[in-house]
C-alpha positions as a printed Julia matrix, in Angstrom:
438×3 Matrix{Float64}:
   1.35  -77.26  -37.9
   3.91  -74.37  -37.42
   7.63  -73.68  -38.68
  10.53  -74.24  -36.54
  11.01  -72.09  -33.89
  14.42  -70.6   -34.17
  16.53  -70.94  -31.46
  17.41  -67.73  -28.93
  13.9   -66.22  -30.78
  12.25  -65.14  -27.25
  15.23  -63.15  -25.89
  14.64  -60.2   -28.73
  11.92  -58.61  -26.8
  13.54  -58.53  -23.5
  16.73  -57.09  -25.51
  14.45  -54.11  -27.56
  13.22  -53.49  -24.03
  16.57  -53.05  -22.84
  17.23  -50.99  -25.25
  14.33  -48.67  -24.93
  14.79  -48.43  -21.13
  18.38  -47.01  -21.95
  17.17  -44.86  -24.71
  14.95  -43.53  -21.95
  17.18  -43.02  -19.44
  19.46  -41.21  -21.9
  17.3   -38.63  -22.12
  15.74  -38.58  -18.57
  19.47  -37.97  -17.28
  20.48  -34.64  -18.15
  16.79  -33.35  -16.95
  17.96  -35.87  -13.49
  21.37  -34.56  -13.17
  19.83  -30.84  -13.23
  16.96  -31.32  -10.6
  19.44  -33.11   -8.62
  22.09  -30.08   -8.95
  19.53  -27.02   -8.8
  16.73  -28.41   -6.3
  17.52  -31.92   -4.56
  21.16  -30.82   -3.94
  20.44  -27.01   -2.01
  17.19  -28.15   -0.56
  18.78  -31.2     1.3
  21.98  -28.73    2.06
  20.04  -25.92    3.66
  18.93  -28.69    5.76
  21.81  -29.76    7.22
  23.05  -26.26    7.25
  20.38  -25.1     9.18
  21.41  -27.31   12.4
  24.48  -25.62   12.62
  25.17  -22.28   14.21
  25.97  -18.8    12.01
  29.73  -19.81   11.32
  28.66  -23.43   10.35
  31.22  -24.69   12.95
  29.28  -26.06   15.79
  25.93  -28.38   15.57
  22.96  -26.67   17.39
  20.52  -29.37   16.17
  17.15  -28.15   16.19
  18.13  -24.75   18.27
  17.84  -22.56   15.12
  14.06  -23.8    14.82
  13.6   -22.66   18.33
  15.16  -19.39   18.19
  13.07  -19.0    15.12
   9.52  -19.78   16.45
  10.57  -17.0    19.56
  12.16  -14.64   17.69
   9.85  -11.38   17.34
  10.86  -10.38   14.18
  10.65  -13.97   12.16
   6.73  -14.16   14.35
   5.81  -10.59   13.03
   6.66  -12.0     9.51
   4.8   -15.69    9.9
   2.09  -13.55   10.99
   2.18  -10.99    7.76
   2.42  -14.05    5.46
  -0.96  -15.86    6.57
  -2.56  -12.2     6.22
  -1.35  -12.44    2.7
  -2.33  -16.25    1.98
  -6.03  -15.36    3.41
  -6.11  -12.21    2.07
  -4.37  -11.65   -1.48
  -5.63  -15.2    -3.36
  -9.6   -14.35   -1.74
  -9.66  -10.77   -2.66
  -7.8   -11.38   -6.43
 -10.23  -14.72   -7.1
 -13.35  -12.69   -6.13
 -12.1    -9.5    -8.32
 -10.93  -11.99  -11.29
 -14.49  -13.54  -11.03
 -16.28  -10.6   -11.33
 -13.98   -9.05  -14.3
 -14.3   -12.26  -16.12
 -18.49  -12.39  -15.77
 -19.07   -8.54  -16.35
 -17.0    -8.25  -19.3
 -19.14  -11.1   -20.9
 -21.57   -8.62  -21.48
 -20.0    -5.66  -22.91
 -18.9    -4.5   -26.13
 -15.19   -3.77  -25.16
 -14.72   -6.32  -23.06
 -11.99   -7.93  -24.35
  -9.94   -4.62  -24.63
 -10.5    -4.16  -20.41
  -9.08   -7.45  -20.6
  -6.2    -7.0   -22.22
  -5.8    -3.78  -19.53
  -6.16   -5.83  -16.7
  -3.68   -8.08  -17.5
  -0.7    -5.57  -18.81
   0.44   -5.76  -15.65
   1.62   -9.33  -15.27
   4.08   -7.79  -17.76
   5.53   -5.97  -15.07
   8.05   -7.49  -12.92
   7.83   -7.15   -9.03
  10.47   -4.53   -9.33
   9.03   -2.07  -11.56
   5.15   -2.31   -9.75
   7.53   -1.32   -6.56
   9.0     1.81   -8.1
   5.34    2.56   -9.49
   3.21    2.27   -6.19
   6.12    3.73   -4.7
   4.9     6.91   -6.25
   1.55    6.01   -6.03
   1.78    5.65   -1.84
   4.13    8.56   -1.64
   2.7    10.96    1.3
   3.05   14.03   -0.63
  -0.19   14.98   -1.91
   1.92   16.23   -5.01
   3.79   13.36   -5.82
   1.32   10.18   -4.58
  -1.67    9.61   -6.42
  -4.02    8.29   -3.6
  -2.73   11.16   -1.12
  -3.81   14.14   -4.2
  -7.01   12.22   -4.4
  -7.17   12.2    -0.22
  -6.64   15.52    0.23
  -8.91   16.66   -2.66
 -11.78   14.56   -1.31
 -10.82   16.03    2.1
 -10.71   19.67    0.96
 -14.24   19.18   -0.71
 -15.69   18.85    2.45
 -13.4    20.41    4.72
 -11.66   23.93    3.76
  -8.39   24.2     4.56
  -6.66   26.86    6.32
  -5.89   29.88    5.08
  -2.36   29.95    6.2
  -0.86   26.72    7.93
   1.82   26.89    9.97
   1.63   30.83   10.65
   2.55   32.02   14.17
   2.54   35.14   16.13
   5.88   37.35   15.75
   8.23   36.74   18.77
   7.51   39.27   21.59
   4.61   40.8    19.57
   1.41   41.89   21.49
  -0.27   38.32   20.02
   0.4    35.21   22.42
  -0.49   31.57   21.48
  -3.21   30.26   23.23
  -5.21   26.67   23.46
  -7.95   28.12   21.07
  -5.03   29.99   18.47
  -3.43   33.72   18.7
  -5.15   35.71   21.41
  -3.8    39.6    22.12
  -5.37   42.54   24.75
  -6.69   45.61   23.23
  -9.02   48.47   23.4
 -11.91   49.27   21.86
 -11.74   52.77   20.07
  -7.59   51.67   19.08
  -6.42   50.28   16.31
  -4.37   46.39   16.97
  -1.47   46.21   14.79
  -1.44   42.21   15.12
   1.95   40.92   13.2
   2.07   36.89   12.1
   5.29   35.56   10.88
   6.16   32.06    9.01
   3.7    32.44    5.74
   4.95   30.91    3.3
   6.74   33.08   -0.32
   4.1    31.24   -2.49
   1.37   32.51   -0.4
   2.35   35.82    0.24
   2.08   35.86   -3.9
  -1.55   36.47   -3.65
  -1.34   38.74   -1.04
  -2.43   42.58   -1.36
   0.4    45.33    0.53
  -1.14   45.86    4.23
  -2.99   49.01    5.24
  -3.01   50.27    9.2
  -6.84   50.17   10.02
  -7.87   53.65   11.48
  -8.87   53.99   14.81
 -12.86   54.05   15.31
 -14.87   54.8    18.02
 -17.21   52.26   19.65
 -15.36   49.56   17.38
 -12.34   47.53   17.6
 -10.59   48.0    14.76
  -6.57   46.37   13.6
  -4.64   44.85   10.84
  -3.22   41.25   10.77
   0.11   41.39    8.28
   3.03   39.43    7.57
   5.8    41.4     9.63
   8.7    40.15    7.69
  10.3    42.85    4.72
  12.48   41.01    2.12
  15.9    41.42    2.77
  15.26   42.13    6.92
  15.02   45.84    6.26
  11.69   45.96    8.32
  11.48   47.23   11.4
   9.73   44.6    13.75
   5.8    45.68   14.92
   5.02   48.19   12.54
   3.78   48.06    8.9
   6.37   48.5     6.66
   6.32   48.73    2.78
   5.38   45.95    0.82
   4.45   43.76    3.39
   1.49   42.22    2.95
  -1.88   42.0     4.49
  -3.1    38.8     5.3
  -6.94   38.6     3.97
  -9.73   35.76    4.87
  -8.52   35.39    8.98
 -11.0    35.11   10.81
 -10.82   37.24   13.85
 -12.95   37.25   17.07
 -13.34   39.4    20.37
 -13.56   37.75   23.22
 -14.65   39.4    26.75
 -15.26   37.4    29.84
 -14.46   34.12   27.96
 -17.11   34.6    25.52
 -17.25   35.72   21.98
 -18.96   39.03   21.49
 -18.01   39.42   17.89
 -16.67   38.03   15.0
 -15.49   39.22   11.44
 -13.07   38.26    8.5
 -10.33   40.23    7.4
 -10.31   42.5     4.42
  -8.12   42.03    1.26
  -5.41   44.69    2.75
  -5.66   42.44    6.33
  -8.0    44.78    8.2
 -10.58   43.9    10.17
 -13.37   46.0    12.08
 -15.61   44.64   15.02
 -18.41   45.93   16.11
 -20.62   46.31   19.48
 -17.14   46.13   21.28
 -16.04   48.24   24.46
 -13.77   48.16   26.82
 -10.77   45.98   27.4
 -11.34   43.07   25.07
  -9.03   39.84   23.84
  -8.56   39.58   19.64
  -8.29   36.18   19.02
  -7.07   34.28   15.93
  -8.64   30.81   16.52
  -6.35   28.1    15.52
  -8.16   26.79   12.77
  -6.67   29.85   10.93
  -3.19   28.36   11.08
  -4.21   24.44   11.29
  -1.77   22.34    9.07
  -3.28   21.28    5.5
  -4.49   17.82    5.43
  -1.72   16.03    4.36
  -3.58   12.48    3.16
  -3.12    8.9     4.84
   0.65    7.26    5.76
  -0.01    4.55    3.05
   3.55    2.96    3.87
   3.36    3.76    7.73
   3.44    0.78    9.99
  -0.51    0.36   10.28
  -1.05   -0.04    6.51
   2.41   -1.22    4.66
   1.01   -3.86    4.32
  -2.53   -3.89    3.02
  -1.11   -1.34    0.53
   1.03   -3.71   -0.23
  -1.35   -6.51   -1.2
  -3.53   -3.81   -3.1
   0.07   -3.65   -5.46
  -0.16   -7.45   -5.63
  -3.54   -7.55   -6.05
  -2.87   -4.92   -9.07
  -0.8    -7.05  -10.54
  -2.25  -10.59  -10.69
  -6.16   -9.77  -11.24
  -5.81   -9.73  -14.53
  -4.02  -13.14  -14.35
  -7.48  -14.7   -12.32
  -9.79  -12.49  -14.78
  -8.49  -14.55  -17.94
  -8.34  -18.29  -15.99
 -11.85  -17.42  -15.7
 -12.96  -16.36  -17.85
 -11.56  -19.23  -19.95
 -13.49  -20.72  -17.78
 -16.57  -19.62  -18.54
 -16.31  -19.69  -22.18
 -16.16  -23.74  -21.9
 -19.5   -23.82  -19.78
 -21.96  -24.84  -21.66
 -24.81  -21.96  -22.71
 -27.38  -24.56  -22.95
 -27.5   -24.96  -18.7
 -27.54  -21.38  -18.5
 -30.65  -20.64  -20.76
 -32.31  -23.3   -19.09
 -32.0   -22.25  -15.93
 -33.49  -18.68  -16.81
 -35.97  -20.2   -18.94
 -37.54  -22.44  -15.46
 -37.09  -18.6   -13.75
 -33.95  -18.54  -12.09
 -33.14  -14.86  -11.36
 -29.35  -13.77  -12.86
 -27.9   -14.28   -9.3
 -29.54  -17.32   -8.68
 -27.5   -18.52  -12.35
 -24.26  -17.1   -10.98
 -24.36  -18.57   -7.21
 -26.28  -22.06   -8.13
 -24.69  -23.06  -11.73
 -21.88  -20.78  -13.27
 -19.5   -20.96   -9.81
 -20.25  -24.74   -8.99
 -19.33  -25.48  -12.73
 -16.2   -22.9   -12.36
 -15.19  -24.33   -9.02
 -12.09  -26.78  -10.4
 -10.69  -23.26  -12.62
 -11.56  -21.26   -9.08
  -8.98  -24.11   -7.31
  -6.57  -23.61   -9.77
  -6.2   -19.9    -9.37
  -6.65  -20.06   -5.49
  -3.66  -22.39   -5.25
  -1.41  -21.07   -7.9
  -1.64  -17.41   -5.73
  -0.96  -19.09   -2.2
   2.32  -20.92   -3.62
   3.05  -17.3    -5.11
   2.29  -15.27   -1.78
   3.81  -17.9    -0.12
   7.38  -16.85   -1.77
   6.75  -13.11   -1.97
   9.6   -11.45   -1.19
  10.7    -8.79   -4.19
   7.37   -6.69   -4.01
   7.69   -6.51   -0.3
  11.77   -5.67   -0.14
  11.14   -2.81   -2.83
   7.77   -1.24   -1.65
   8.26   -1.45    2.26
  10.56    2.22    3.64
  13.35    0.95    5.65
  12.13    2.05    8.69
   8.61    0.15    8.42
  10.18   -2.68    6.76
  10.33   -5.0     9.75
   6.27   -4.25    9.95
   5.87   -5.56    6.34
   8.53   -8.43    6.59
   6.99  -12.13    5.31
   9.14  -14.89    5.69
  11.16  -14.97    2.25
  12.18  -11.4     3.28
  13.41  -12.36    6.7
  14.93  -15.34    5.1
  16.97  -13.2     3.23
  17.83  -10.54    5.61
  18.81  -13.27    8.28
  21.23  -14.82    5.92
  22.53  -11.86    4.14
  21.74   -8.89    6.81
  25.42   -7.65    7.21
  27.67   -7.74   10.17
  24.74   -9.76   12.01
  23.7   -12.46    9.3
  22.99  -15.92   10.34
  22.95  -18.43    7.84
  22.09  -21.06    9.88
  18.64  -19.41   10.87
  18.15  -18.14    7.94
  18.6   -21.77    6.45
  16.09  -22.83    9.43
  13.61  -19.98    8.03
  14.24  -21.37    4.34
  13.4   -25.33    5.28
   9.86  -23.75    7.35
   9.02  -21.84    4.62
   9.77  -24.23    1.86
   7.29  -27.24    4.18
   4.38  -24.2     4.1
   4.56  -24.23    0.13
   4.54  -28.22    0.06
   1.17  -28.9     0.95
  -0.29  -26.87   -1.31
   2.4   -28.16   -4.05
   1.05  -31.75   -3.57
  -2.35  -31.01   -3.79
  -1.96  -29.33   -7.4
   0.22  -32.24   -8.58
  -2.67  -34.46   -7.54
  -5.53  -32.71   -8.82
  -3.27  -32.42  -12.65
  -3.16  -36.5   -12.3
  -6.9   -36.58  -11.39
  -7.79  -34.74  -14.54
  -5.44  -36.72  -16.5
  -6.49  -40.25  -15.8
């Protein structure tokens, strides 16, 4: 009925299997030995180092978590990193979700695609040094702050000279409302302003002493400085120029009777005016130019720094996406429209529940990442406003490697906190890649 069964015949497959499991572990130990070295090995040795005290010498046990949870600094930069784990992954999923179902529908769609995502190209560093220029507060050097001031200027003029003042024991005095000086009506006012700037008085016509005019107040308003300091102080001299567009007003009992501008040569003439009267230069003559928004100030480093992030990475939720929607099948869609479902009704009902598991991967691929921001932050944030935009992989790093005052074994503390925020959301991918696996 059968041959002879060979003696020692059933201990060959236990023997290949031996063999395979070495073969395996032959090549699952160098990949071992490395995530043992480079992540088992620091993570479990920041723990222990983080119950001892800066030096390392004496065991503090869990007082370096304590000092860490009162600390102002480490709360201000807890409290910075949820803003950027509610704020950044929302705002980039909801811009990547839009890209991705508007460009569907143009011509050149894939070309604003390939825009929007040059700048994953860009490491953390560069994007710092670029919105560094962007965010700078000069209106001629910041982007943002030229288009501030131009919107501003639209709508608002500026003034004509900013920063002018009346010449030190001159007959003008500064006032609440500006520049105000006594005169007479039937005199001319010699009224001298210093501090205009070279580059205005470039446009500036030579001043020319008003004459005298009954029944009329009449006076010049000038720049009383003579290159060089040749000048003599309080009267027109030679080349010194008039100072056009002011507007001038006479005031008597505490009300304005009159009102003019000044001429190209600075003069002025007001009329219906007699008496002892007050000239006045209102302020708004000398108000400083509008100078744009404090992008990197302490009340917006760090929105302004999210909007850099938020540069960066919607390109990288446009194309998930929009990958995304390719797969979804066009069939659901048409029929959808075809029982008279309006566009939106499509989008909110059928294309987002269908992209919801490619929305969860983006979502929780950007909190791991803001999580562990730290370059973007360290680059873009001014020193002295740094603190206000500190997350905790920046205060990490500055309480470990701060100088004269670095604590390693609270920074270690901030390291093990930090790393046990990213965890969660590290398990839940690696369970949801099994899910759709199996």
């Amino acid at each position: 009925m059968g041959g002879p069964v060979t003696k020692g015949a059933p201990a060959r497959p236990a023997a290949r299997r031996g063999r395979t499991g070495l073969i395996r572990a032959g090549f699952l130990l160098p990949a071992l030995v490395l995530l043992g070295l480079l992540v088992v090995y620091p993570i479990g040795y920041t723990a222990w180092r983080s119950l001892f005290d800066a030096d390392g010498t004496d065991f503090v046990g869990l007082g370096n978590y304590a000092e860490m949870f009162t600390d102002e600094a480490t709360y201000t930069a807890l409290r910075n990193n949820v803003i950027w784990v509610v704020v950044a992954p929302a705002v980039i999923t909801v811009l990547g979700l839009i890209f991705a179902v508007l460009t569907e529908r143009v011509r050149w769609g894939t070309a604003f695609k390939t825009i929007m995502f040059m700048p994953m190209a860009i490491s953390f560093l560069a994007a710092g040094v670029i919105f560094t220029l962007v965010y700078d507060h000069s209106p001629d050097k910041g982007v943002l702050n030229a288009v501030a001031t131009g919107v501003h200027d639209t709508w608002e003029a500026p003034s004509p000279y900013p920063g002018a003042r009346p010449r030190p024991n001159g007959p003008l005095k500064e006032s609440g409302e500006g520049a105000e000086a006594q005169v007479r009506a039937g005199e001319a006012a010699l009224l001298p302003l210093v501090a205009v700037s070279p580059e205005t008085q470039a446009g500036l016509r030579d001043a020319v002493p008003a004459a005298s005019e009954p029944g009329a107040l009449t006076g010049t308003v000038w720049v009383d400085f003579s290159p060089g300091g040749a000048g003599e102080a309080g009267r027109i001299d030679p080349g010194e120029k008039g100072m056009k567009d002011l507007v001038v007003q006479a005031v008597v009992d505490g009300k304005v009777v009159a009102s003019a501008e000044t001429g190209p040569d600075g003069a002025f003439r007001l009329e219906g005016v007699s008496g002892d009267a007050t000239v006045r230069l209102p302020a708004e003559n000398f108000a400083p130019r509008y100078g744009g928004v404090e992008w990197l100030g302490p009340g917006l480093v760090t929105p302004a720094i999210i909007g850099a992030y938020v540069w960066m990475w919607a390109g990288f939720a446009m194309v998930l996406i929009g990958a995304g929607l390719a797969a979804i099948d066009r069939d659901v869609l048409e029929a959808a429209r075809t029982d008279g479902a309006s566009e939106f009704q499509v989008f909110r009902k059928i294309t987002v529940p269908m992209l919801a598991p490619v929305l969860v991967v983006v979502v929780v691929t950007l909190v791991i990442n803001v999580m562990k921001i730290f370059d973007l932050v360290y680059v873009l944030a001014p020193g002295p406003v740094q603190q206000d935009a500190s997350v905790l992989a920046l205060q990490m790093y500055v309480r470990s490697f701060g100088g004269s005052d670095s604590d390693q074994g609270l920074g270690s503390a901030i390291a093990i906190v930090l790393f046990l925020l990213v965890l969660p959301a590290m398990i839940f991918n690696i369970r949801r890649f099994r899910r759709e696996n199996t």
